[in-house]
LOKOLMI-7238 format. One record per residue (C-alpha): y, z, x; residue number from 1. Coordinates in steps of 0.1 Angstrom, whole numbers. Layout:
<atoms>
ATOM     y     z     x   n
ATOM     Y     Z     X NUM
...
</atoms>
This chain:
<atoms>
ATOM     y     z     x   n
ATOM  -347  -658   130   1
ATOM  -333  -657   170   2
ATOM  -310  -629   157   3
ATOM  -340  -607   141   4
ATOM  -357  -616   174   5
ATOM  -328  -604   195   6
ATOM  -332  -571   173   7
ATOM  -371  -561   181   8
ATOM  -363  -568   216   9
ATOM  -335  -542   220  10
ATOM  -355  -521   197  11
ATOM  -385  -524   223  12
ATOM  -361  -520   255  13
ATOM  -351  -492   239  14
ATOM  -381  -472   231  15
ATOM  -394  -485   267  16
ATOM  -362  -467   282  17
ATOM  -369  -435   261  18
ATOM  -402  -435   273  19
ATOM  -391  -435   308  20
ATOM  -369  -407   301  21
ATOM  -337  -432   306  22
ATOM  -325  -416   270  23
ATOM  -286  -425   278  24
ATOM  -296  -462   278  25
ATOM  -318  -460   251  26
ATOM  -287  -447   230  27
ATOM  -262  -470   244  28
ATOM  -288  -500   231  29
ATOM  -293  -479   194  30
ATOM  -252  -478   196  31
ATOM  -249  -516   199  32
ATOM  -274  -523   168  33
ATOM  -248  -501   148  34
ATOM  -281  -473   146  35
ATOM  -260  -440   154  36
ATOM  -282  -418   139  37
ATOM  -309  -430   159  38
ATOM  -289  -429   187  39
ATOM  -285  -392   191  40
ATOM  -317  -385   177  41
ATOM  -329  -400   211  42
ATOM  -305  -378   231  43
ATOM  -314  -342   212  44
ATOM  -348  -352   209  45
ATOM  -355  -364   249  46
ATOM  -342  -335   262  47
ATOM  -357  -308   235  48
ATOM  -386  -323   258  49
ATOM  -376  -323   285  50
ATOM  -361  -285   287  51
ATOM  -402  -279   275  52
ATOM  -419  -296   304  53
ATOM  -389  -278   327  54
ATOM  -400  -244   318  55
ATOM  -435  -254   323  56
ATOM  -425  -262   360  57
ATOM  -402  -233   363  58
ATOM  -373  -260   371  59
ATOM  -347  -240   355  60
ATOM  -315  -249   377  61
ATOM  -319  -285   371  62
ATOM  -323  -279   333  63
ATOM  -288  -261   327  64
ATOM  -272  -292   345  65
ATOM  -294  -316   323  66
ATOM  -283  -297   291  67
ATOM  -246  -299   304  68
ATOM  -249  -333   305  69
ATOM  -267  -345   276  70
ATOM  -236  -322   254  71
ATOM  -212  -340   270  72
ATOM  -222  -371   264  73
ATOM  -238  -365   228  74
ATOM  -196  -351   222  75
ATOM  -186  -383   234  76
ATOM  -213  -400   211  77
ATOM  -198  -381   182  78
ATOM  -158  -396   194  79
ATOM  -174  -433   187  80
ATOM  -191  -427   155  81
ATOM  -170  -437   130  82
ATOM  -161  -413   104  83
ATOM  -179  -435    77  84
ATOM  -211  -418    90  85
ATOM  -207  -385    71  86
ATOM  -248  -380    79  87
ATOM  -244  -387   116  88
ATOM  -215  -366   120  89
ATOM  -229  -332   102  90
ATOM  -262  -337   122  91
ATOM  -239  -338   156  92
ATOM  -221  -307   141  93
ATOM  -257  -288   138  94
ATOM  -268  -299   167  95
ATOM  -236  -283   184  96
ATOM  -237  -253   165  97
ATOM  -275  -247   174  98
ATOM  -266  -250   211  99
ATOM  -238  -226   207 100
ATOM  -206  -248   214 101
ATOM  -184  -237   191 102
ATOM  -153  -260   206 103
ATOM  -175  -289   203 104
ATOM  -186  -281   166 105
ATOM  -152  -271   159 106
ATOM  -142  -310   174 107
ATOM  -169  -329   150 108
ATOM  -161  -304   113 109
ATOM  -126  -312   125 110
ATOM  -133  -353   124 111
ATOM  -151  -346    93 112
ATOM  -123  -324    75 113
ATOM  -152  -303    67 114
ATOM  -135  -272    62 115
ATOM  -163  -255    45 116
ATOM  -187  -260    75 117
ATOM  -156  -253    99 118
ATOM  -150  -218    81 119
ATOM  -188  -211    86 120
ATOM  -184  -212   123 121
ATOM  -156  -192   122 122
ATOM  -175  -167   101 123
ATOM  -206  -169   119 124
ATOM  -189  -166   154 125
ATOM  -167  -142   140 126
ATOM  -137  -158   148 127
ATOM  -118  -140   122 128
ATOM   -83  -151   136 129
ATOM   -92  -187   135 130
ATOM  -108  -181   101 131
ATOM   -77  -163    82 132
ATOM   -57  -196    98 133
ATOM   -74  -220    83 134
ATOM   -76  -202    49 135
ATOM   -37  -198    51 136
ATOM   -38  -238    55 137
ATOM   -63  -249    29 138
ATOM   -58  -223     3 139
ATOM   -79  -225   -33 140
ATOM  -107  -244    -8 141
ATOM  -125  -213    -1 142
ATOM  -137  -181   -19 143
ATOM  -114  -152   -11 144
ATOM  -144  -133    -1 145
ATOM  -139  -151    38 146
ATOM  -112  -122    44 147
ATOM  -132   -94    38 148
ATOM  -154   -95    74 149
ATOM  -118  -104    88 150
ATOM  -104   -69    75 151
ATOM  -131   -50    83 152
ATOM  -135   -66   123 153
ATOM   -97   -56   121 154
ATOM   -99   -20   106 155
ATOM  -127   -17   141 156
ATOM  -100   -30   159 157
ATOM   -75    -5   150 158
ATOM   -54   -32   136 159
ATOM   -46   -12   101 160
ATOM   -12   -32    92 161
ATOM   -32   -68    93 162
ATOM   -66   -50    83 163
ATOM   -42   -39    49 164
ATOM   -33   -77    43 165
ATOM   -61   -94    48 166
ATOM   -79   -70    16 167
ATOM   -53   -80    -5 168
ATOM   -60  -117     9 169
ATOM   -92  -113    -5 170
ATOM   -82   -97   -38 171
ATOM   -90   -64   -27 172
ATOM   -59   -44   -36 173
ATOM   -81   -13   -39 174
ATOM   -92   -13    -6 175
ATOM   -58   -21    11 176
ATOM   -44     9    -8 177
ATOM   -69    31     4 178
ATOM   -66    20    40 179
ATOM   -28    31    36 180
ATOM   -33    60    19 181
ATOM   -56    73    48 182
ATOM   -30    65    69 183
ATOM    -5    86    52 184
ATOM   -28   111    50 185
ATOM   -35   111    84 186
ATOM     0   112    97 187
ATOM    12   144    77 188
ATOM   -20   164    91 189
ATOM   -15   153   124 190
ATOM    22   159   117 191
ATOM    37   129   121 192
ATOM    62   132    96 193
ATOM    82    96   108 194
ATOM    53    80   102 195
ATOM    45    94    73 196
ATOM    73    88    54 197
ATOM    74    45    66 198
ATOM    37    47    53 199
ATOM    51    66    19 200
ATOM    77    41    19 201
ATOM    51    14    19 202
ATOM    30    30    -6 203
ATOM    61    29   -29 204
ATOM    63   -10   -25 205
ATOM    30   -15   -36 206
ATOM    29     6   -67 207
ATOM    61   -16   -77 208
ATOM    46   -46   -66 209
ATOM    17   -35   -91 210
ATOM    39   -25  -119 211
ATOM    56   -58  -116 212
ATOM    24   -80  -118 213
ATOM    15   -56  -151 214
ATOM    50   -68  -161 215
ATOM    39  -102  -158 216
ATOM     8   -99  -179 217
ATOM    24   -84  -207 218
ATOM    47  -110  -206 219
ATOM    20  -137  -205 220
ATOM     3  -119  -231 221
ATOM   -21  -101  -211 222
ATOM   -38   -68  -215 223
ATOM   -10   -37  -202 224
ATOM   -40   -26  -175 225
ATOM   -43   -38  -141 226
ATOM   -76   -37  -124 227
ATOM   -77   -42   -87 228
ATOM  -112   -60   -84 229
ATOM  -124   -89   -71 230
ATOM  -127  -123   -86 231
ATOM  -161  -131  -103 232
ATOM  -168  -157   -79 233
ATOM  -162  -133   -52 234
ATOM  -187  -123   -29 235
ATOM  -187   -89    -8 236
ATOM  -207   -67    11 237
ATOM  -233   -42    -8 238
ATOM  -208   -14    -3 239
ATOM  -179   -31   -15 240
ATOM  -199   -45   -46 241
ATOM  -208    -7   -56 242
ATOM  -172     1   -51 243
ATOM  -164   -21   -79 244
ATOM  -180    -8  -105 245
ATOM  -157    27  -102 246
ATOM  -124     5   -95 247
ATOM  -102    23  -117 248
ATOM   -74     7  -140 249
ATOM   -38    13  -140 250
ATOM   -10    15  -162 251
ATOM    27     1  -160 252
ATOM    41    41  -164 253
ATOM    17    51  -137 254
ATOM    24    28  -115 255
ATOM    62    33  -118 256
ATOM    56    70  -117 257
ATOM    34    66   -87 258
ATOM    64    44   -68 259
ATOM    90    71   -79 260
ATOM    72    95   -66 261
ATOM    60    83   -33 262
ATOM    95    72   -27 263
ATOM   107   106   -30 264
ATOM    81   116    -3 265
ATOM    93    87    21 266
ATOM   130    99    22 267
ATOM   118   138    24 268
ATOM    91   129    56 269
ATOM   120   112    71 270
ATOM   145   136    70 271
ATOM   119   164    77 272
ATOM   108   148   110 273
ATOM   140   153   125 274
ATOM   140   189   119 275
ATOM   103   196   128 276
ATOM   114   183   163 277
ATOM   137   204   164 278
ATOM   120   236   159 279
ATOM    89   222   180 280
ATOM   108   199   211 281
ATOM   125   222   234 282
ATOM   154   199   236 283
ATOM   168   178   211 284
ATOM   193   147   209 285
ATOM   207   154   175 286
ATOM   242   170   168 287
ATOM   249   200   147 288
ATOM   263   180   115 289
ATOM   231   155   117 290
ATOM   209   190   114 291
ATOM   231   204    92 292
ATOM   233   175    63 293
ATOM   195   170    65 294
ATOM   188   206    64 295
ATOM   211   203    29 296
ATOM   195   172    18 297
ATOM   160   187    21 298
ATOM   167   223     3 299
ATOM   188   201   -26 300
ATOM   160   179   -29 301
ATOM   134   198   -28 302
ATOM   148   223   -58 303
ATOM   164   252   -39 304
ATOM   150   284   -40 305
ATOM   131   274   -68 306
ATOM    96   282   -63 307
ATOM    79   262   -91 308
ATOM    86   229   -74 309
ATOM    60   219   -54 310
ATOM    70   210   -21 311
ATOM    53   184     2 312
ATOM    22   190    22 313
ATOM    35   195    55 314
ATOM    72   203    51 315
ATOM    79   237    61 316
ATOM   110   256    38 317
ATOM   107   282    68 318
ATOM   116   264    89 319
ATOM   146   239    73 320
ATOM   158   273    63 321
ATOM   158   286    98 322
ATOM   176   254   109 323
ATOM   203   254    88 324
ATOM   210   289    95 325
ATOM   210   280   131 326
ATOM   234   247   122 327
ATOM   252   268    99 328
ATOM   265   298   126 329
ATOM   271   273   148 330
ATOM   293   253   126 331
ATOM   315   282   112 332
ATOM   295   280    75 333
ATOM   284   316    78 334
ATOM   282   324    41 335
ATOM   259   298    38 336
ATOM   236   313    70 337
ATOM   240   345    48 338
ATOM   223   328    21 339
ATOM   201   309    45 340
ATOM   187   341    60 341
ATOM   182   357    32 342
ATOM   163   334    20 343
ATOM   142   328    51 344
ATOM   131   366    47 345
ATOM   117   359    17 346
ATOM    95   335    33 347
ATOM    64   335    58 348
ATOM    76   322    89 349
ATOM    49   307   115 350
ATOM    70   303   144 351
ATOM    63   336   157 352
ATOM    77   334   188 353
ATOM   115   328   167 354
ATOM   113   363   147 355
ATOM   133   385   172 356
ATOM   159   355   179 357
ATOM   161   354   135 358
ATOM   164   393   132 359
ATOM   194   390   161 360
ATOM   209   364   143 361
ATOM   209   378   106 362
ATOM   226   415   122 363
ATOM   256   391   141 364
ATOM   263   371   108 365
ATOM   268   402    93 366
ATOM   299   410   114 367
ATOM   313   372   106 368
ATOM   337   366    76 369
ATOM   323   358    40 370
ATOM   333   323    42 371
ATOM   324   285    47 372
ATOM   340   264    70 373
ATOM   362   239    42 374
ATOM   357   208    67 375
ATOM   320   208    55 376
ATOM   324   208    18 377
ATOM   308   181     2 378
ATOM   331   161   -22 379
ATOM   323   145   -54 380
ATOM   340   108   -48 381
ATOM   332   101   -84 382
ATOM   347   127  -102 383
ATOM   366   145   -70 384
ATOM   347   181   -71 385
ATOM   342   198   -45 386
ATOM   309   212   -42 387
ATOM   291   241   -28 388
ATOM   269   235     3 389
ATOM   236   242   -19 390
ATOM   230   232   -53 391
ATOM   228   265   -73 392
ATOM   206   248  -102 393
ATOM   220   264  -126 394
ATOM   228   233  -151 395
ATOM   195   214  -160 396
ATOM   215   179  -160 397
ATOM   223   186  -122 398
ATOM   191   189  -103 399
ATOM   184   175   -68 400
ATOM   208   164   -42 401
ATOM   235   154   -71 402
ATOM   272   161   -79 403
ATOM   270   200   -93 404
ATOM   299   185  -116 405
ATOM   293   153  -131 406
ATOM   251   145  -116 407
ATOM   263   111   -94 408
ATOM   237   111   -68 409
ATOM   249   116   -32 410
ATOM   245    85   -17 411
ATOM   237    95    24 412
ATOM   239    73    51 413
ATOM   201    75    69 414
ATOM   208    82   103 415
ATOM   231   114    99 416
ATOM   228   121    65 417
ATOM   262   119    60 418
ATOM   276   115    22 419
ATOM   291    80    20 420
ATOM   319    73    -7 421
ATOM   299    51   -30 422
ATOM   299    48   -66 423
ATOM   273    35   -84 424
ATOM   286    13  -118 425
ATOM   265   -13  -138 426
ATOM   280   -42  -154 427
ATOM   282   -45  -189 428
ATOM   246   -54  -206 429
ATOM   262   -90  -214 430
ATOM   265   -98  -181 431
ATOM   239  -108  -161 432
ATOM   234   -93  -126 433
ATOM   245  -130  -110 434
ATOM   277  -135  -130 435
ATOM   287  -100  -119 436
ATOM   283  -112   -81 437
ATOM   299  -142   -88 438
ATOM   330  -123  -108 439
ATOM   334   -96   -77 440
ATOM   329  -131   -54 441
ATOM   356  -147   -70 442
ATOM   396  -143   -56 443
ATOM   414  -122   -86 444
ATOM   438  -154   -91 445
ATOM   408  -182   -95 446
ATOM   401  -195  -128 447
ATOM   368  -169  -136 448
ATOM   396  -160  -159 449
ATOM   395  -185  -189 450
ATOM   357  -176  -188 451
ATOM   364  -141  -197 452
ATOM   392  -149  -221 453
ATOM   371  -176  -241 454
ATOM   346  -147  -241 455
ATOM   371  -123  -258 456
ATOM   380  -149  -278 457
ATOM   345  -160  -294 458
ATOM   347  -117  -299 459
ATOM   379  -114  -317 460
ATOM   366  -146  -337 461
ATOM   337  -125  -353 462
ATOM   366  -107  -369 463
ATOM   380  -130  -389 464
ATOM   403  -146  -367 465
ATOM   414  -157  -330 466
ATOM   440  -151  -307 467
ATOM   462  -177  -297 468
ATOM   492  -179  -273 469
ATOM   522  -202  -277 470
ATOM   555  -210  -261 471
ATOM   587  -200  -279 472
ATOM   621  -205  -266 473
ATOM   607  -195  -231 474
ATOM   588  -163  -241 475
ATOM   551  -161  -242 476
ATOM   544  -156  -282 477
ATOM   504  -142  -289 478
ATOM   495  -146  -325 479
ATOM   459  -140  -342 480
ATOM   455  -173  -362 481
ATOM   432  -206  -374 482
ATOM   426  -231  -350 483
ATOM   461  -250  -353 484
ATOM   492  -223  -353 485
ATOM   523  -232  -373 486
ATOM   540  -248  -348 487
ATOM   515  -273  -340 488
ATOM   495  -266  -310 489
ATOM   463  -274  -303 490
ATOM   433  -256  -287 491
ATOM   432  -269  -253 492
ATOM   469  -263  -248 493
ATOM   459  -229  -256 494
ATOM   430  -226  -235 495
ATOM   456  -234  -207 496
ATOM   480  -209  -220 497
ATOM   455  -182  -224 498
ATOM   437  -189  -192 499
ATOM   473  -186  -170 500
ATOM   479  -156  -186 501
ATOM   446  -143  -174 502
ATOM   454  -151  -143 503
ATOM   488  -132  -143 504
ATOM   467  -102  -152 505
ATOM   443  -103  -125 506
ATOM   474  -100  -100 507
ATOM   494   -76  -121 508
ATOM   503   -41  -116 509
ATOM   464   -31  -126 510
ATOM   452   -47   -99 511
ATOM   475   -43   -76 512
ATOM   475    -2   -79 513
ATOM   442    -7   -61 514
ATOM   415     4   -84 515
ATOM   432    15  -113 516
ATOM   408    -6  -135 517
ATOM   377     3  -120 518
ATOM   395    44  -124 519
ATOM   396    40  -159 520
ATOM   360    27  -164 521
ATOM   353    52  -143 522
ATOM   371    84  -165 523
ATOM   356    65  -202 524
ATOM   322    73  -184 525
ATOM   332   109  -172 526
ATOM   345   115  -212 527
ATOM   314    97  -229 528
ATOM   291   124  -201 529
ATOM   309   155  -213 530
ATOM   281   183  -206 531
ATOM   253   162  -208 532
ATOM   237   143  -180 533
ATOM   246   114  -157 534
ATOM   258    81  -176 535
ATOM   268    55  -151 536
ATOM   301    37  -148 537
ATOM   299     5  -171 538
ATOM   328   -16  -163 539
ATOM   337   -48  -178 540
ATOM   341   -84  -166 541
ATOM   380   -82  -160 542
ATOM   374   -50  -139 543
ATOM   350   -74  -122 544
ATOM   371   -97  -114 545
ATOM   397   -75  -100 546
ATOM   373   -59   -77 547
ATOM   373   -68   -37 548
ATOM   343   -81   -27 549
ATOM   346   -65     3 550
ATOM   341   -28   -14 551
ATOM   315   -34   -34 552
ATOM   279   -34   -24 553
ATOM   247   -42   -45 554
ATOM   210   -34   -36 555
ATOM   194   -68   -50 556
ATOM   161   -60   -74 557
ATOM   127   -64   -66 558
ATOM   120   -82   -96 559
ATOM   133  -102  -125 560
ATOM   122   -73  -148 561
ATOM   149   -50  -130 562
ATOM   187   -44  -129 563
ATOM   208   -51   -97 564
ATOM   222   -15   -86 565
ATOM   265   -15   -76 566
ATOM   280     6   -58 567
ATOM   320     6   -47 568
ATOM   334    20   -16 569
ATOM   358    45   -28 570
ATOM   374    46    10 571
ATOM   377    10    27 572
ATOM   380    20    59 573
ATOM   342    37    64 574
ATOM   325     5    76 575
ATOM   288    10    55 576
ATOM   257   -11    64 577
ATOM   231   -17    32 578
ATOM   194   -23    45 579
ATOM   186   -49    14 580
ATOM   142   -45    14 581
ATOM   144    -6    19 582
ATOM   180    -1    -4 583
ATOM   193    27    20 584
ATOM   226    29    35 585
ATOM   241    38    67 586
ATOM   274    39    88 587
ATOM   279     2   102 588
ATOM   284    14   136 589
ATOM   256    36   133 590
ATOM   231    10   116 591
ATOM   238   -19   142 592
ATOM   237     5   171 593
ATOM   198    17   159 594
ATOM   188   -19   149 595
ATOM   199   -36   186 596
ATOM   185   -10   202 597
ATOM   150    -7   181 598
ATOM   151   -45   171 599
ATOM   146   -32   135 600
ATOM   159   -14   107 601
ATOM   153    24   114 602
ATOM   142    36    77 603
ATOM   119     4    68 604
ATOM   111    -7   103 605
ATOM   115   -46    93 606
ATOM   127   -67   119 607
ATOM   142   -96    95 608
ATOM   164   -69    72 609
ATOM   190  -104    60 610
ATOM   223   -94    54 611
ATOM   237   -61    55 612
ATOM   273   -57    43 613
ATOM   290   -59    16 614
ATOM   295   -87   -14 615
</atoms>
């Protein structure tokens, strides 16, 4: 009974003290009753009044130091309440929200783990930073709809690289697109062609990254459509609900004809950028080859004099045409400026200002011999053509910037456009893409060997029999026969026998020619082409094994639902760089020169680019 005494007396000090305006006693005696609600009740409530009865007297100075002070110490309130009082806690929270201090809402959602109410300030403040944080931390706790005020605050902030991710964030793959698409657009009107072609590049990503998740449907059973829409539980804007209804769907064979094709664009804005400076700059930085072997890349890729291709919007023939004419004279190729002017008179030329310098120029080629300079020949290192400096496209098989002989693709090194002596070969469909690395990995005299003999072994057993290797008066006897031989030997001295003699043949003569395994792969695949069109090497896994790892350089898939792509060095001593998420190659020298100086990669513009040389 003294104890419930005790209690109405502090309960009556208290409400004394709050009627005296003393409201930081009356909540330190609510505190010590264990009453916390009541105790900040008092504080909010005491000065709601008293801020009234200050603008009544027009006190407003001593009211803003009053409200400072009654925060403060309704935050330190909120510290002591234990975080048992859910109900206490989310009424501080209001309370600091109402007021407008975010830090000290932020404090009391924090002590709570509230994240829902936490995101709400975030929203509501638009804090849009703080917001795509703390969805990043907690993710599946929050409707993706949270990053669709974040893109658009970013898209008014010019921020389109963020904006782009933060719609796909929210499911919105439509609208991330579109955003990329405008920027492409943008940068060929305004004709900003190196731009363009990073924004085609990116384009090309995410049509594979959409053909890939269509992959993954199928595989799960899924309908073969991909529709880039929102979750049901997603909530948008009015716009961006109307938007949805006219999302359209997309097939796997569009997409990867959509990737293909904005791929293409990427490496023909690239190139093109460096010859539209050239005819707009009055200086450039770029030698005479570099002009020359993108001029070349351009006219094969883009079909020649063919007129039914359709070229680029943008990309002037004009004036490639009139660059490699230029490049041409100056580099001793004058039957190709020949054939370059007379082309360019076909053609409607903008640059008016160039038309007397052109007309002088065609009359002085005249007087020069009918001949290319031979230093500037491009060579075939798959089948050793030579080719002519244009691609006449007269054989249907041959078509682009390709080997006029046998189709191989020239593959160019990025920064000049220079052919690089690479190969491309597949392994053989048995073997997967990571026991091909690990074959090319392995030294030619490690046991990888016995794999591939027990392998032609389990083959030559479909037939009927099995080889088998035994040791007779010091000569190496191979026999095809059942499991035991005549003379008694078991398996597993076989398996030793066969396994050295693999070895022996990794460092035989073959291999020690230097390639003469990988030349005869490569000669089956020229005779199995004949006339027709481009069939890749296919080599096996001894010409695997026998390969340096140091030659051979493999652009790693996107995908598991993709093929690794090889390619061997045909001349060692060209150091070549690979850029592994763009797949284009450079010179070495070339590559780590552009990436220290631009801290990236200069085609793909990615700062972490991993490894870059060979296997």
């Amino acid at each position: 009974a003294g104890i419930v005494d005790m209690n109405e007396l502090t309960l009556k000090q208290a409400k004394w003290l709050s009627e005296i305006n003393d409201w930081k006693g009356a909540s330190e005696l609510h505190i010590t009753l264990g009453q916390y609600m009541e105790a900040c009740k008092i504080v909010v409530d005491s000065n709601k009044e008293n801020t009234k009865n200050s603008d009544n007297n027009n006190n407003n100075i001593i009211i803003s130091n009053n409200n400072n002070n009654w925060k403060t110490y309704l935050l330190d309130l909120m510290r002591r309440i234990p975080k048992e009082q859910t109900d206490v806690l989310n009424y501080c929270g209001d309370i600091f929200v109402e007021v407008g201090e975010d830090d000290m809402a932020r404090e009391t959602w924090t002590k709570l783990n509230n994240i829902s109410k936490l995101m709400f300030l975030f929203g509501k403040r638009q804090m849009w930073t703080e917001a795509a944080k703390l969805a990043e931390e907690h993710p599946g706790e929050f409707d993706s709809s949270v990053f669709l005020p974040y893109a658009e605050w970013l898209l008014s902030q010019d921020n389109y690289m963020e904006a782009m991710s933060a719609y796909k964030k929210a499911n919105r793959r439509d609208l991330s697109r579109k955003v990329l698409e405008e920027l492409t657009y943008n940068s060929v009107v305004e004709s900003r062609f190196k731009d363009a072609g990073y924004y085609y590049w990116l384009l090309s990503r995410e049509y594979e990254s959409l053909a890939v998740d269509l992959m993954n449907n199928k595989d799960n059973n899924k309908d073969n459509h991909l529709q880039i829409a929102p979750s049901k539980n997603t909530t948008t804007t009015d716009n961006n609900n109307n938007n949805n209804e006219n999302i359209p769907t997309l097939t796997i064979a569009q997409c990867q004809q959509q990737h293909m094709e904005a791929e293409q664009k990427a490496d023909l804005y690239y190139a093109y950028s460096t010859i539209h400076s050239y005819i707009m700059d009055p200086f450039t930085a770029h030698q005479s080859e570099t002009l020359f072997q993108m001029c070349r890349f351009l006219i094969n890729s883009l079909g020649g004099n063919n007129t039914d291709n359709v070229v680029p919007y943008g990309i002037s023939k004009a004036s490639t045409y009139y660059t490699l004419a230029k490049q041409a004279m100056r580099l001793k190729c004058y039957k190709l400026a020949r054939l370059a002017f007379d082309r360019l008179s076909k053609l409607q030329l903008s640059l008016k200002t160039h038309e007397e310098e052109i007309e002088l120029d065609m009359l002085i080629v005249q007087a020069k011999p009918m001949n290319d300079n031979p230093e500037y020949a491009p060579v075939c290192y798959r089948c050793g053509a030579t080719n002519p400096l244009l691609n006449p496209f007269t054989n249907k098989y041959t078509l682009g910037d390709v080997c006029t002989s046998c189709g191989h693709p020239f593959v160019r090194s990025f920064i000049n456009f220079d052919i690089l002596p690479l190969v491309e070969f597949v392994p053989e469909p048995s073997i997967s893409d990571e026991e091909a690395i690990e074959l090319i990995r392995s030294p030619p005299n490690s046991n990888e060997g016995s794999m591939l003999a027990s392998s032609t072994k389990r083959s030559n057993k479909r037939n009927g029999g099995e080889w088998k290797e035994t040791k007779h008066e010091n000569a190496n006897v191979l026999s095809l026969d059942d499991d035991i031989d005549d003379d008694g030997y078991n398996s597993d001295m076989l398996d030793t026998n066969v396994s050295a003699v693999s070895r022996q043949f990794s460092t035989g003569p073959m291999n020690g020619e230097n390639g003469d395994m990988f030349t005869e792969c490569l000669n089956r695949a020229l005779d199995r082409q004949g006339n027709k069109g481009y069939v890749p090497v296919i080599v096996d896994a001894n010409t695997l094994l026998a390969m340096k790892r140091g030659e051979v350089y493999v652009c790693k898939p996107s995908s598991k639902h993709k093929r690794a792509t090889f390619y061997r060095n045909m001349l060692p001593d060209i150091a070549i760089a690979i850029s592994q998420p763009c797949h284009r190659f450079f010179h070495l020298e070339d590559f780590e020169f552009s990436y220290l100086s631009e801290q990236n990669c200069p085609y793909s513009r990615l700062k972490n680019i991993g490894e870059y040389g060979s296997l």
